[in-house]
ROKEFI-999978 format. One record per residue (C-alpha): residue number from 0; residue in three letters; x, y, z negated. Coordinates in steps of 0.02 Angstrom, whole numbers, plus 50000, padded with zeros to 5 digits. Layout:
<gupas>
GUPA num residu     u     v     w
GUPA NUM    ala     X     Y     Z
...
</gupas>
This chain:
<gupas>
GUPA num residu     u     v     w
GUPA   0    unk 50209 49068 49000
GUPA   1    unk 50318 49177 49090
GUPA   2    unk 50287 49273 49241
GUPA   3    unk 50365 49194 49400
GUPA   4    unk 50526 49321 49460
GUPA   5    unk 50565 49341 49632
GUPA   6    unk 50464 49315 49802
GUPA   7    unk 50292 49316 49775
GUPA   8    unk 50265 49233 49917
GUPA   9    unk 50321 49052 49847
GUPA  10    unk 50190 48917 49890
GUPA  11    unk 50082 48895 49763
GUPA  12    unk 50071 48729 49795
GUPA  13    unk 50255 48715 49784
GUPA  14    unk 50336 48631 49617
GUPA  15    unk 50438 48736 49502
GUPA  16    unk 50572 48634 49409
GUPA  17    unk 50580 48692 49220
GUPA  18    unk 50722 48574 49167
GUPA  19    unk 50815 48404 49219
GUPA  20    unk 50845 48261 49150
GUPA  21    unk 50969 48115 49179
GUPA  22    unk 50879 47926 49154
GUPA  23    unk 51035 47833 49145
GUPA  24    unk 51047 47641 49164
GUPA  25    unk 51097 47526 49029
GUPA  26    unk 51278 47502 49070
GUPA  27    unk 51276 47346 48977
GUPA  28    unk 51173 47241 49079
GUPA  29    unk 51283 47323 49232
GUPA  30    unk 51405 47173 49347
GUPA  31    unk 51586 47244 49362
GUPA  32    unk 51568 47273 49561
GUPA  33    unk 51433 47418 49548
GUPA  34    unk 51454 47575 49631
GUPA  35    unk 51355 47741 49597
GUPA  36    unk 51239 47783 49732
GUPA  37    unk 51163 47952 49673
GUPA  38    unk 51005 47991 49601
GUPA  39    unk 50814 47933 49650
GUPA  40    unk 50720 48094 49590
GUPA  41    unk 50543 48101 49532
GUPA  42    unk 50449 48271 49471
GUPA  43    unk 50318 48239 49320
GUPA  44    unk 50235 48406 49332
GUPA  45    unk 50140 48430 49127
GUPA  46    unk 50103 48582 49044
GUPA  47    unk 50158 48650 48861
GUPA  48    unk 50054 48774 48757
GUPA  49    unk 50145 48851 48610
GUPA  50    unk 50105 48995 48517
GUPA  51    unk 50231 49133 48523
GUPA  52    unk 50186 49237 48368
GUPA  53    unk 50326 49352 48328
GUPA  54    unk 50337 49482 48160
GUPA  55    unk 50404 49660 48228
GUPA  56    unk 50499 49741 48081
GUPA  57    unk 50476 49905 48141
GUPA  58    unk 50626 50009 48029
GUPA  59    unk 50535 50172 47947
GUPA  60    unk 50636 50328 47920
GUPA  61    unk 50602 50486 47858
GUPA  62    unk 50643 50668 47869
GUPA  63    unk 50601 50765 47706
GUPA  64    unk 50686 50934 47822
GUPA  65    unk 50574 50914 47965
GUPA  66    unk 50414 50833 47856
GUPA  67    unk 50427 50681 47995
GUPA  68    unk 50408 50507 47993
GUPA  69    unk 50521 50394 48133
GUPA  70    unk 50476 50213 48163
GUPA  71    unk 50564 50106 48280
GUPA  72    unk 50467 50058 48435
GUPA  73    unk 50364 49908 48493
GUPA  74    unk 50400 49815 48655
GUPA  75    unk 50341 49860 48823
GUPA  76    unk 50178 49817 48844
GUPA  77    unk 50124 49806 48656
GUPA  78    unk 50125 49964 48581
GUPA  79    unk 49983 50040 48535
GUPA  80    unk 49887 49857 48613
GUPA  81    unk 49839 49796 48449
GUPA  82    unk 49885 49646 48379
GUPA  83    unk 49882 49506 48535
GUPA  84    unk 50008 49509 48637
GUPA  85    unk 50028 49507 48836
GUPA  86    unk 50013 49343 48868
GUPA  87    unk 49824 49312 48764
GUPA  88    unk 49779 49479 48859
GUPA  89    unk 49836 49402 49030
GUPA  90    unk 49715 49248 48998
GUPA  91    unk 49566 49320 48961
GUPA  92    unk 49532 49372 49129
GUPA  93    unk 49627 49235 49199
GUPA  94    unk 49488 49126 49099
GUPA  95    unk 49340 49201 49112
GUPA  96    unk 49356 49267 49307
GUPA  97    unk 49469 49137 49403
GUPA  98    unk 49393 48970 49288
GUPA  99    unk 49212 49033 49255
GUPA 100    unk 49235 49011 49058
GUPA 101    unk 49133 49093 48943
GUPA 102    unk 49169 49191 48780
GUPA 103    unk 49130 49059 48670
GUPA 104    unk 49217 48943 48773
GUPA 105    unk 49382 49064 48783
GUPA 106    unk 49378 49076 48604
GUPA 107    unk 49359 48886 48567
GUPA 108    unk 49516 48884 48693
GUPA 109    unk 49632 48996 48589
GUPA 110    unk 49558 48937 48416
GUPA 111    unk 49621 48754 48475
GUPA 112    unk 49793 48822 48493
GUPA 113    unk 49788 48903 48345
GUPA 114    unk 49774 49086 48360
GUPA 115    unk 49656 49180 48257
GUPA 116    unk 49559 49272 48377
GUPA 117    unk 49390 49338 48368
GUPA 118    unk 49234 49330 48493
GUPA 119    unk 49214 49503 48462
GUPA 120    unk 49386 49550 48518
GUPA 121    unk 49377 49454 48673
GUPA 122    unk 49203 49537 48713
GUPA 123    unk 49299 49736 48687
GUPA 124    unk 49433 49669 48760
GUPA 125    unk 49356 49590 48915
GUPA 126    unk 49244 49739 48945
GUPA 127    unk 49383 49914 48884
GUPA 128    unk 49540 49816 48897
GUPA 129    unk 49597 49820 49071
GUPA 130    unk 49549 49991 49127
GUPA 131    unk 49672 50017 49241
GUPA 132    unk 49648 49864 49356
GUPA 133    unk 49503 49952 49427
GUPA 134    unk 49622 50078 49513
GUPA 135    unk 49697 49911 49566
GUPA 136    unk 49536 49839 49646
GUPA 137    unk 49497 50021 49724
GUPA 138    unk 49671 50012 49800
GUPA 139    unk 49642 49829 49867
GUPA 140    unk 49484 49893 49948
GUPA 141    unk 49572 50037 50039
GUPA 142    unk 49700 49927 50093
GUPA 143    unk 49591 49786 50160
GUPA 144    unk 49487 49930 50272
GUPA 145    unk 49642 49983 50364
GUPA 146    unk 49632 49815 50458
GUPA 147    unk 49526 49908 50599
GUPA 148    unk 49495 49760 50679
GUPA 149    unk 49338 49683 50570
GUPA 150    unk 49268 49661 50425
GUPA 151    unk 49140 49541 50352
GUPA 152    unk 48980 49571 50223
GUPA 153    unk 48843 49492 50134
GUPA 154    unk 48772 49494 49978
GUPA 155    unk 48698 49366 49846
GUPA 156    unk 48576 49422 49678
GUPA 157    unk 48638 49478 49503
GUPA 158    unk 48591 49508 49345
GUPA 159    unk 48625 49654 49255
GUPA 160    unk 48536 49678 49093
GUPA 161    unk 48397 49579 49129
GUPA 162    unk 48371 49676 49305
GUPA 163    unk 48396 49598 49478
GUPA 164    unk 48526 49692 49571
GUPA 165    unk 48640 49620 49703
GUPA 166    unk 48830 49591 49725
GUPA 167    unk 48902 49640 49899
GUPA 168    unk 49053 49549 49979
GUPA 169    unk 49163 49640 50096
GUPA 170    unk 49319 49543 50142
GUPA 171    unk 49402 49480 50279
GUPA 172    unk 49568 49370 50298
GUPA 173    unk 49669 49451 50179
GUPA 174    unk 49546 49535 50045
GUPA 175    unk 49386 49532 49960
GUPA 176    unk 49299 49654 49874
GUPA 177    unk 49156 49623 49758
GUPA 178    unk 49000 49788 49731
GUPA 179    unk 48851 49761 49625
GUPA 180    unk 48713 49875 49643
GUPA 181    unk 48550 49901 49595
GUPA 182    unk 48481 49916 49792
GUPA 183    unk 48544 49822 49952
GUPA 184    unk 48478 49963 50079
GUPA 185    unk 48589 50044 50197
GUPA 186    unk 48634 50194 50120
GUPA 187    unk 48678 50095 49972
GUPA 188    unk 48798 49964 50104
GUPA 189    unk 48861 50130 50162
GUPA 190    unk 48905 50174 49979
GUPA 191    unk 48989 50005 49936
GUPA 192    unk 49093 50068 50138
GUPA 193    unk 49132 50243 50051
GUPA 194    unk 49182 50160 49917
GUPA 195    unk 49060 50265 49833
GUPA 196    unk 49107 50431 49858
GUPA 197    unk 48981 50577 49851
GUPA 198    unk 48868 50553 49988
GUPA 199    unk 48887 50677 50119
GUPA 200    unk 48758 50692 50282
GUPA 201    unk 48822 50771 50462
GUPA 202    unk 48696 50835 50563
GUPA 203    unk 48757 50827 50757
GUPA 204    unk 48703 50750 50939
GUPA 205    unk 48772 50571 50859
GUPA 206    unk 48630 50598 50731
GUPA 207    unk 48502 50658 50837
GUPA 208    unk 48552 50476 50937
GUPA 209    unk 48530 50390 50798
GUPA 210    unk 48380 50454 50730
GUPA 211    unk 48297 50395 50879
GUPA 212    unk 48383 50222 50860
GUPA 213    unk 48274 50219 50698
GUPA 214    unk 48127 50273 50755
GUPA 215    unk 48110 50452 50711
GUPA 216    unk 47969 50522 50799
GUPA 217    unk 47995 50671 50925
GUPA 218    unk 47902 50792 50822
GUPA 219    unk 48019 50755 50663
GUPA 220    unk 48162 50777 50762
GUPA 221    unk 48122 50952 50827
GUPA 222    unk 48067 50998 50640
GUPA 223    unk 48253 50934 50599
GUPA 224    unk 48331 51041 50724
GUPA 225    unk 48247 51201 50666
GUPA 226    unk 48318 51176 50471
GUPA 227    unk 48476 51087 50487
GUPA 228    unk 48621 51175 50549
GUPA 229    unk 48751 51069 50682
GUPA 230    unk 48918 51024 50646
GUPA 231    unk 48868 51053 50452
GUPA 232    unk 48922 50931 50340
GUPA 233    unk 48799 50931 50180
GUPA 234    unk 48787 50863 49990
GUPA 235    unk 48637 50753 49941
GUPA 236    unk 48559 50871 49827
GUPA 237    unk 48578 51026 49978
GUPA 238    unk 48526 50894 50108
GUPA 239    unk 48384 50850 50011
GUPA 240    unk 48327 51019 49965
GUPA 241    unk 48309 51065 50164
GUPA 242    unk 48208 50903 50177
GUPA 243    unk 48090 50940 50071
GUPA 244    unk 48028 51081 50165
GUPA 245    unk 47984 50991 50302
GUPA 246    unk 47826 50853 50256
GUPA 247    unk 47886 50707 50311
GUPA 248    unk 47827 50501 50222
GUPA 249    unk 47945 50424 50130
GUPA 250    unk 48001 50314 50261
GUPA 251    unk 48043 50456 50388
GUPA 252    unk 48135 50545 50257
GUPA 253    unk 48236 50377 50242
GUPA 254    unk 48281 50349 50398
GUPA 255    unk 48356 50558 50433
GUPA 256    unk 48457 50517 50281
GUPA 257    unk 48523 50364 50325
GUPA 258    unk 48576 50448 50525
GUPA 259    unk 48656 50596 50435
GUPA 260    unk 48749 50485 50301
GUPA 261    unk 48817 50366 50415
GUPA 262    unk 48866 50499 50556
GUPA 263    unk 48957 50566 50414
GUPA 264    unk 49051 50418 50372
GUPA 265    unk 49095 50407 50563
GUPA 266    unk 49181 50579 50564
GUPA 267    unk 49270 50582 50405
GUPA 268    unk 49461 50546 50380
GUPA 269    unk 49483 50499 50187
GUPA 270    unk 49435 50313 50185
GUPA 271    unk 49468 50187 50341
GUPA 272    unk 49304 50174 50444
GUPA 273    unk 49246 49997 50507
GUPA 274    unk 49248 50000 50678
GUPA 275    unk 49171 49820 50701
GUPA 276    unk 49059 49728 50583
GUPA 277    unk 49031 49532 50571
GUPA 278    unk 48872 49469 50456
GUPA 279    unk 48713 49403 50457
GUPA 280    unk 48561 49488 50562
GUPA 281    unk 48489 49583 50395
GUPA 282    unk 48416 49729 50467
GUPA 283    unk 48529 49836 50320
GUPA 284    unk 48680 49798 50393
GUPA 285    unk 48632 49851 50564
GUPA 286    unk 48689 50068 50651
GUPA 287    unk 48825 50081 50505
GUPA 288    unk 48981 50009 50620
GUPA 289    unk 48989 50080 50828
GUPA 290    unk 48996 49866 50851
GUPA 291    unk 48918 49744 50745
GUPA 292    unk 48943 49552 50775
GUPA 293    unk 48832 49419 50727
GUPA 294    unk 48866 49259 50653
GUPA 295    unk 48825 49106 50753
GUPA 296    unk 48799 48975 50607
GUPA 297    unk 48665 49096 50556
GUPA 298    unk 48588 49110 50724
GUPA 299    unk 48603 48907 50752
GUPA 300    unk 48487 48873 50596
GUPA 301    unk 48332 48965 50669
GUPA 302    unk 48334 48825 50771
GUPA 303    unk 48345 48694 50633
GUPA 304    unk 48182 48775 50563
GUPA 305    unk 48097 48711 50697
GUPA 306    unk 47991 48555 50661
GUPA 307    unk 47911 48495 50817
GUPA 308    unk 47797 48341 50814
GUPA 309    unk 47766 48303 50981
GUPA 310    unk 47928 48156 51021
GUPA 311    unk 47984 48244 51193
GUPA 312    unk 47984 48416 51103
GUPA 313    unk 48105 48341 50960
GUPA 314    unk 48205 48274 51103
GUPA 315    unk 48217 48444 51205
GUPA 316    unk 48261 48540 51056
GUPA 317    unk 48418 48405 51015
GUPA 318    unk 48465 48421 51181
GUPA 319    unk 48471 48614 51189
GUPA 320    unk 48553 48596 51029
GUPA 321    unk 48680 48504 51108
GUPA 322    unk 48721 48631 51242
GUPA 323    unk 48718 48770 51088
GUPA 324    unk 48839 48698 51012
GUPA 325    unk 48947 48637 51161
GUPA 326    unk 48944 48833 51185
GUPA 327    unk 49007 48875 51028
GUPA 328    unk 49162 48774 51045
GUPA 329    unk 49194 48848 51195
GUPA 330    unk 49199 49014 51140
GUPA 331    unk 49347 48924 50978
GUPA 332    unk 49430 48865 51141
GUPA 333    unk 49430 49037 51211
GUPA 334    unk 49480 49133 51067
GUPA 335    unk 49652 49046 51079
GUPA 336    unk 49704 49087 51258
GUPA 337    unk 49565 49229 51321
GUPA 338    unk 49577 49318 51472
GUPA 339    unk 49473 49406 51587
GUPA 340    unk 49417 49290 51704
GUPA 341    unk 49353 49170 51549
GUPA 342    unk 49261 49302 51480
GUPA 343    unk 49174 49343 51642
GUPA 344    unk 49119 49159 51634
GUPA 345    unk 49053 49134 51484
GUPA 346    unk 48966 49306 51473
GUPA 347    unk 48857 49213 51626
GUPA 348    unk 48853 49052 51550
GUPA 349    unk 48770 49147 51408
GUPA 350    unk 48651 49214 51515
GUPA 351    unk 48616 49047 51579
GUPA 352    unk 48602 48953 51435
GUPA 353    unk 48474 49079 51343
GUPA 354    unk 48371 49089 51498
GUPA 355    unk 48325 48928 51480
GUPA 356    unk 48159 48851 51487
GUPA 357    unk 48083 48711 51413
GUPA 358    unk 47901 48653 51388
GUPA 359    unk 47895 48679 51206
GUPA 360    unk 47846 48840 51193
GUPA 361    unk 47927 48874 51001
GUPA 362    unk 48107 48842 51050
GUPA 363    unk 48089 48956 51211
GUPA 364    unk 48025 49111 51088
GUPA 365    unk 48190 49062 50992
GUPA 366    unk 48288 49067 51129
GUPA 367    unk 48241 49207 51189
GUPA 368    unk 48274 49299 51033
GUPA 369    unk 48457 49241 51031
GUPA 370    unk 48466 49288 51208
GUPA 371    unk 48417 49494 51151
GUPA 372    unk 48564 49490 51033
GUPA 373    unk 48678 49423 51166
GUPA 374    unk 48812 49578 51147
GUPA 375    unk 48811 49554 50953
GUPA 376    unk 48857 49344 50976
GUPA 377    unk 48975 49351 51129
GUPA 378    unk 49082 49508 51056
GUPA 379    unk 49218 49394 51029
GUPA 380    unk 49230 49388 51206
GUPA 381    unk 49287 49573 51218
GUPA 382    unk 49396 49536 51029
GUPA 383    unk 49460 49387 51008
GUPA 384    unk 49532 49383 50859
GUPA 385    unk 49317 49412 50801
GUPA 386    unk 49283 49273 50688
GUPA 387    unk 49116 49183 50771
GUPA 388    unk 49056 49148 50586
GUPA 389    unk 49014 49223 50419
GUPA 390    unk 49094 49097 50305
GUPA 391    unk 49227 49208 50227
GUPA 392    unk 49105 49286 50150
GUPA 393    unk 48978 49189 50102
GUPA 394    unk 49119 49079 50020
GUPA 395    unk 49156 49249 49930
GUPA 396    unk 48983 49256 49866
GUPA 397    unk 48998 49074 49792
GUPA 398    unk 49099 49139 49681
GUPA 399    unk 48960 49271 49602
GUPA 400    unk 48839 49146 49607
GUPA 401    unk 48944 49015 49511
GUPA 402    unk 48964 49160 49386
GUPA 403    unk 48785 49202 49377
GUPA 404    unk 48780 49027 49351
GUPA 405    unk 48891 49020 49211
GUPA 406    unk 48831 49186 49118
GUPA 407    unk 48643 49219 49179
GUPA 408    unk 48686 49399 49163
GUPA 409    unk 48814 49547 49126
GUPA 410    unk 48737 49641 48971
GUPA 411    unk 48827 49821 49000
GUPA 412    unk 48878 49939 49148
GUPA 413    unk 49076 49919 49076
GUPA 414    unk 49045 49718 49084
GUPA 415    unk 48980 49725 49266
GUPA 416    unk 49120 49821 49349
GUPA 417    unk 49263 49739 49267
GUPA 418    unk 49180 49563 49330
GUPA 419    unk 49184 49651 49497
GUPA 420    unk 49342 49703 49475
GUPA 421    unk 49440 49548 49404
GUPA 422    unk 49324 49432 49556
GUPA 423    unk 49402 49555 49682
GUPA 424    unk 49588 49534 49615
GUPA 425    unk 49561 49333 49601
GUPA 426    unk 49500 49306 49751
GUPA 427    unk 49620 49411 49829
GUPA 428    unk 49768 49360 49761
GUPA 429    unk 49719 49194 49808
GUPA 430    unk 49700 49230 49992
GUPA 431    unk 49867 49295 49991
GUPA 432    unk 49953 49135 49891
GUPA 433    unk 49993 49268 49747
GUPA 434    unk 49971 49172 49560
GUPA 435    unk 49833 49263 49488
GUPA 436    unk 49905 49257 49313
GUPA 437    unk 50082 49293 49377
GUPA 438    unk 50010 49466 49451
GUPA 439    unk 49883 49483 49272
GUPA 440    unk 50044 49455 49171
GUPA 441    unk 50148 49579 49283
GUPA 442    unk 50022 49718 49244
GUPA 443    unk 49968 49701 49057
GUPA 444    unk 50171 49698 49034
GUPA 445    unk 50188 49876 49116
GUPA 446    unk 50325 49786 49221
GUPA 447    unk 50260 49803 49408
GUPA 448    unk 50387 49702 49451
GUPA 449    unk 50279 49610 49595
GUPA 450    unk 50223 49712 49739
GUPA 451    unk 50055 49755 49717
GUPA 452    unk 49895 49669 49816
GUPA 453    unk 49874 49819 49894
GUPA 454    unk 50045 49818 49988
GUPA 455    unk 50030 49659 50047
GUPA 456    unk 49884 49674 50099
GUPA 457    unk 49945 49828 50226
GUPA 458    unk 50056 49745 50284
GUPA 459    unk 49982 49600 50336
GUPA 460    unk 49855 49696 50418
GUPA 461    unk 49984 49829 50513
GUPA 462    unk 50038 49638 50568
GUPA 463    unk 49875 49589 50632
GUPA 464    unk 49835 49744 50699
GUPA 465    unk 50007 49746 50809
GUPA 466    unk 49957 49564 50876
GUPA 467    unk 49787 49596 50909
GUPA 468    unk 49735 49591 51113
GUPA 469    unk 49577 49662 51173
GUPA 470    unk 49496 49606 51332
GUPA 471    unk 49406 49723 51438
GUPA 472    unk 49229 49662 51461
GUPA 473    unk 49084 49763 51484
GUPA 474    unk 48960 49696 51390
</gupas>
């Protein structure tokens, strides 16, 4: 296998012809009028797996003047690799990331082919072999925040030597970037936004705001002002040393961090800052992003939790469900053509759809819950290139969970972040119609002759960004 040379943005679906070959007709059986009419061409796509071991005579000479040995050189890409070659060390992680196989499985691959390959050597391999692709997926990640318009999250469980942690998923159209840590609070989704940086905590009036967003008490807040210093940007071991003075629960202590970290993440310049957040309603995601946006799928099965007995209340709640969701496609409808005067519209038919009451009493609680987050659903009005659903990633998270699936558990720190990595370069490469093992290949050669994910992912987004048209709706 070779990797594929010029555009990288060929179809994947799209055929490529290795070599022709003429069926002629058996002339003998041919009348004497005939006449040649072309070719009728059919494309029988198969596959080939050869080996491709090669002996490297590397020519010794040496220098009794200068007491040195020369030796000729190996290829690009193999010196100093060991004793596979590029294109076993392009499948590994083509294997055991993009098709879910296991070690024992990947070895039972090669072994069938042939090559004398050990489980051990695809385990060090797998987990010290492809250092450098974590630059790669830290690159990816930068790239995929400078779309300021959105970004998506979630998370799904891991296991990481025998522990539960979780895997986070921040993506949108052109990326997506897989985190798993041992917590899923917000300073640790503010982390996976920092791409895990030092934490740093700003005390200012945006704090003080904040603080009282989370329900820091009055009397904390004047203790605060008294030790912290504003416009002061601090470390976490400073910023916790000047807590500590003051006696504060754990909770309270919490929630100053969390204002100070993420009012420090608003003011700093080094990594892109998400302006506007789509995900689920998990109160962790919530006061990181200036706007957050809710997903409507999520909000639509609250009200397929609801069980009522009575007949008329099961035929109220299908009804309202049928206005929800007449809604929702309205709001599709509008994100192709929005203007103004349609977002002025449906902003009140919001209102008056969510102020609706019914005589079962459970579905008017529910409604009046989605009616409080009205801003965080009807966003899209004010952006409309907002998606009005989480999908992206919670498809994204399938793919942990198939591997968790697959192997119940990573077993080291080096084995966790090179899953992370190698799901993040996948998954991206697929979303931009970029052959995974075409890109693999490119690397482990030490060619680079495809643009990396990173670039295209800019400029896609500098794209996006360019086309993107913002209504102006108070909301």
């Amino acid at each position: 296998m070779k990797p594929r040379t010029g555009s990288y943005f060929v179809p994947i679906p799209k055929t490529r012809i290795d070599r022709q070959q003429v069926c002629p007709v058996d002339k003998s059986i041919l009348p004497d009028d005939v006449v040649f009419k072309g070719y009728a061409d059919i494309v029988i796509q198969d596959i080939k797996i050869i080996t491709d071991n090669v002996k490297y005579r590397r020519e010794i000479y040496y220098s009794p003047s200068q007491h040195k040995t020369f030796r000729g050189k190996l290829p690009l890409g193999l010196d100093g690799k060991g004793e596979f070659g590029i294109g076993i060390r392009s499948l590994i992680p083509l294997l055991k990331s993009t098709c879910k196989m296991t070690e024992s499985c990947i070895l039972e691959f090669f072994e069938n082919f042939g090559i004398n390959i050990s489980s051990a050597y695809i385990s060090n391999q797998w987990t010290k072999g492809y250092n450098d692709f974590h630059q790669e997926k830290s690159d990816i990640y930068a790239a995929g925040l400078s779309n300021n318009a959105s970004q998506q999250i979630d998370d799904t469980s891991a296991r990481v030597m025998g522990d539960n942690h979780y895997t986070q998923i921040v993506c949108n159209d052109f990326y997506s970037a897989y985190f798993t840590t041992k917590r899923k609070d917000r300073l640790t989704v503010l982390d996976v936004f920092r791409n895990f940086k030092p934490r740093q905590f700003l005390y200012n009036e945006q704090a003080i705001k904040l603080m009282k967003d989370l329900n820091v008490s009055r009397k904390v807040r004047r203790e605060i002002s008294r030790k912290l210093l504003d416009g002061v940007e601090y470390n976490e071991v400073t910023f916790d040393s000047l807590l500590a003075i003051i006696k504060l629960g754990p909770q309270q202590r919490t929630r100053i961090k969390e204002a100070c970290a993420v009012v420090a993440y608003w003011n700093q310049t080094n990594i892109p800052v998400i302006n506007v957040l789509m995900c689920d309603d998990a109160p962790q995601f919530k006061l990181l992003t200036k706007e957050l946006t809710l997903c409507w799928v999520h909000d639509g099965r609250h009200y397929k939790k609801l069980n009522p007995i009575i007949p008329k209340h099961k035929k109220i709640l299908d009804n309202f469900l049928t206005r929800y969701w007449a809604f929702y496609h309205k709001l599709k409808k509008y994100k192709k053509s929005p203007t103004l005067n349609k977002a002025t519209s449906l902003s009140s038919k919001f209102d008056k759809l969510f102020s609706t009451l019914t005589s079962y009493e459970q579905l008017n609680k529910r409604i009046s819950k989605t009616l409080a987050k009205k801003k965080e659903l009807i966003l899209v009005l004010k952006y409309p290139w907002l998606p009005l659903h989480n999908n992206a990633s919670e498809l994204a998270a399938r793919v942990q969970a198939r591997a968790r699936d697959i192997s119940f558990h990573t077993v080291s720190t080096e084995g966790t972040k090179i899953k992370d990595t190698f799901m993040t370069i996948s998954q991206t490469a697929k979303k931009l119609k970029v052959r995974t093992y075409d890109y693999i290949f490119d690397r482990v050669s030490a060619k680079y002759e495809l643009p990396s994910l990173a670039e295209i992912i800019r400029e896609k987004c500098a794209e996006a960004n360019m086309a993107h048209q913002t209504i102006p709706l108070n909301l």
